[in-house]
N, C-alpha and C positions, 0 to 999 in steps of 0.2 A: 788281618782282614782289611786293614784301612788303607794299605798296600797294592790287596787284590785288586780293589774297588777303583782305586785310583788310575790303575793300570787297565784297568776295563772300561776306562771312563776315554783313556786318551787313545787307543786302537779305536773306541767308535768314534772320533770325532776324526782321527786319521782317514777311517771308510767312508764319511760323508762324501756325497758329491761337490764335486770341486765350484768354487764360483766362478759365474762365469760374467763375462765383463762386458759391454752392451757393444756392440758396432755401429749402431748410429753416429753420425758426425752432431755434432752438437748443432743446434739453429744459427741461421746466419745471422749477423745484425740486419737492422732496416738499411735501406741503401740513403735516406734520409734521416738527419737526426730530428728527434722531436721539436715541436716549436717551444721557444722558450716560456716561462708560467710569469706574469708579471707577477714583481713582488708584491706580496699583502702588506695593508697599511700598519699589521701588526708588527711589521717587522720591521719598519721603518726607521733605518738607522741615522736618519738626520739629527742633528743637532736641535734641541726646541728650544723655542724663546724664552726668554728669562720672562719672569711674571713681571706685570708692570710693579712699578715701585710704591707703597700705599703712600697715601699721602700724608704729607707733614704736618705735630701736632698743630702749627701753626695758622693753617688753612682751615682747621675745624672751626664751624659758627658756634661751641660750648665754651671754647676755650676762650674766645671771645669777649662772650657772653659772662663768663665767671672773671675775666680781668676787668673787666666794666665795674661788675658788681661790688669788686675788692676795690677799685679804685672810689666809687661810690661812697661807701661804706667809710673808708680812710677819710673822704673830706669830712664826712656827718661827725667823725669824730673831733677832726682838729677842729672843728667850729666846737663843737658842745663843750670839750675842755679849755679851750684858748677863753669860754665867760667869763671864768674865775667867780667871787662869791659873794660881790658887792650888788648891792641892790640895783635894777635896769633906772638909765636917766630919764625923770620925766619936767615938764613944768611948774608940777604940782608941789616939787620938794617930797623928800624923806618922809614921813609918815609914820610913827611910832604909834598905834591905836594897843591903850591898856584894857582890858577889861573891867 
């Protein structure tokens, strides 16, 4: 059966009408070619500039400001331990008050 069917399948497509193929000439081009599309900025394939450079810790007014305060800080100290633990000089002499 699957024979017949097949063979009945390919005589009707043998009977179709044949294709037929257009005669038209195809369109001409324009006798002008189109004017050119300036390119979009999107597409702009320049090279971009390097970002500026940030600037250095050195120029910061914190950094500054924190080497002050450590230099500060360091004299308050060499003064307070360079006293040592002797009683301060007066006129008056040493003074030993017993209760």
């Amino acid at each position: 059966m699957a024979v017949a069917w097949a063979n009945a399948s390919a005589g009707a497509l043998a009977q179709a009408a044949p294709t037929t193929i257009p005669t038209n000439p195809p369109a001409a081009f324009p006798a002008t070619p189109p004017s050119p599309v300036p390119p979009s900025p999107a597409l702009d394939l320049a090279t971009p500039e390097p970002e500026p450079a940030k600037a250095s810790i050195f120029s910061r007014w914190w950094f500054w400001t924190a080497v002050g305060a450590a230099a500060a800080a360091t004299a308050v100290l060499i003064v307070v331990s360079s006293r040592g633990n002797a009683p301060p000089a007066s006129d008056l002499g040493n003074q030993e008050f017993q209760p």
